[in-house]
Structure formats: structure tokens, C-alpha cells
Steps between C-alpha positions, in 0.01 A plus 500: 500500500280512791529735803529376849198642728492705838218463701361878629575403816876428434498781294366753747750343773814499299443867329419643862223646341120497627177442298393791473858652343428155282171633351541838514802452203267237360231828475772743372589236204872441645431121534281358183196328556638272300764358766169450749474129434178304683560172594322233697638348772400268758439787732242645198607829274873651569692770254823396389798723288762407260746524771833645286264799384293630764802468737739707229202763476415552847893522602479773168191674687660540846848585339327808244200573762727761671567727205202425317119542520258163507391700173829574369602080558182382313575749189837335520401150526175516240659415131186761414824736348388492119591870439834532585765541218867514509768558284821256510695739647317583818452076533912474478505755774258364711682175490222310346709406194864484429639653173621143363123378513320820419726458175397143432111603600527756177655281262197248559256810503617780281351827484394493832544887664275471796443236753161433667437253769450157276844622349652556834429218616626303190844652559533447886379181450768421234762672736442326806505124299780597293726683769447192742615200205177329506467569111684570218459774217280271275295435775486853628329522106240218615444698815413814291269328249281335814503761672387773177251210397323508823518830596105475532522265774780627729268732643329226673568515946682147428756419221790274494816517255604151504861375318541152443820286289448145403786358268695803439086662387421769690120607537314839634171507582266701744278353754140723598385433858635144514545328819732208340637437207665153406741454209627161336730240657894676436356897449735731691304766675769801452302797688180620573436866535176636662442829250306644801827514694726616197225809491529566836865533483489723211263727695725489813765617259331780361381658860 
């Protein structure tokens, strides 16, 4: 479960990007603070990154920059979206949710009319683990209760879904701002999902 590192300097070199461009996202809130790890070295203090996310984001900020404002990319990439609502059939059109799991969503949650972001997120979540195999119907139920039980805590900047199978069992939990987690000798990690990501996909949906 833990990230492999890039130096700044690597960073900087392989991106083609220059300091400044660096810190100037870093100042807009396109990069989190978060993702600005200190270490000590033998040369004294250097900043590392979690090298599979800030590469994904910047290649997302110099793909989007051209059509879109600095502004416009940090509304997009800030989970601050609490007051949107939905209703099912604009998500099914905006290809967040298929009909088949939209269906399976309501039997689990009945009486539900409009979606807001927790509840968007609970289906595109469910959509994206179900469409790509990694879980089954009974665990897409799992998946719901977790994520419903600690809807309090998925607006922190750094949460994990985490599936894991030992023996046939199949466990869901959700990991806040961990750098590493470690599981028992035979647990199956089945996916991780960053939740930051899956709302930043819903949002680049919904532009």
C-alpha cells in the first residue's frame, strides 16, 4: 500500500515543467499540500510526491489548461461540491451510472428522488467496481453500507476505499490519510480507489 516517491527534481525534469509553474498550481490548490512530502536526506531537507498522483494530475493540468481557467481547474479538482443535486436521470445521461446499477443502487436505497454529492459518489463508485468485475452484487451492498456509514469522513483531502478477500471473506474498509496499510499473511488486496480521483472524474463528467 505504499506509494513510490519522486524527488522535485525528477519531477520538475520529467513533467518539463519549471518551479515556478510547480508552485504557482501548488498556490491555486491544483496540487494538495498534502502530496508536498519533507524528507531528510543526506544532502539536508528535499520535497518528494507520490509519484502515480502528482504525475496523473499535472498531465490532467496541461491537458484541461487550454480550455479552462487556473480558477475553473481548481473548482474542478476541490471535492468542496456539497450543493450539487442530481436526479438519476441526468447521472444516466451523463454517463456516470448505467441503468443496470442505478437499478440495483435503488433497491438498496429506496425512496431516494434526488442525488447529492455523497450519493453520487456512492453510485459511481459502485459503477466503476461493479462494471470492471472486481466485486460482486453482495459486495457492491458492503460497498454501500461503508461508504453511507462514513459519509462524515470522505470529505477528508485523503481517503482510501480498500477491498480485500481472504478465504472466500471479502472485507471493505476505508483508509483516512494513511501512508501504508498492512493486512494479514493470505489477505487479497482486490482494489484500492482514491475517492479524490473518483470526484474528480465525476466533475470532469459534469463540465
Amino acid at each position: 500500500m505504499s506509494e513510490e516517491l519522486i524527488s522535485k527534481k525528477d519531477l520538475l525534469d520529467i513533467a518539463g515543467i519549471s518551479y515556478g509553474q510547480l508552485y504557482r498550481w501548488k498556490r491555486k490548490d491544483l496540487i494538495p499540500e498534502e502530496w508536498f512530502i519533507r524528507k531528510s536526506t543526506f544532502t539536508g531537507q528535499e520535497t518528494f510526491f507520490p509519484k502515480e498522483k502528482i504525475l496523473e494530475r499535472i498531465n490532467k493540468i496541461q491537458t484541461m489548461k487550454e480550455n479552462l481557467s487556473l480558477d475553473e481547474l481548481a473548482d474542478m479538482f476541490s471535492p468542496n461540491i456539497s450543493d450539487l443535486q442530481l436526479e438519476k436521470d441526468d447521472l444516466i445521461k451523463r454517463n456516470i451510472v448505467s441503468i443496470e446499477v442505478m437499478n440495483f443502487y435503488l433497491e438498496n436505497d429506496k425512496g431516494v428522488k434526488i442525488f447529492n454529492f455523497p450519493r453520487i459518489l456512492e453510485v459511481y463508485i459502485l459503477e466503476k467496481l461493479l462494471q470492471s468485475g472486481e466485486i460482486n452484487l453482495d459486495e457492491g451492498k458492503m460497498l454501500l453500507q461503508v461508504l453511507k456509514d462514513n459519509a462524515q469522513h470522505i470529505k477528508q483531502k485523503s481517503c482510501e476505499l480498500v477491498f480485500t478477500r481472504k478465504l472466500g471473506v471479502s472485507s471493505c474498509l476505508l483508509l483516512l490519510n494513511a501512508e501504508a496499510a498492512h493486512f494479514e499473511r493470505g489477505t487479497k488486496v482486490v482494489t484500492t480507489l482514491a475517492l479524490m480521483t473518483c470526484m474528480e472524474e465525476i466533475k470532469s463528467k459534469l463540465l
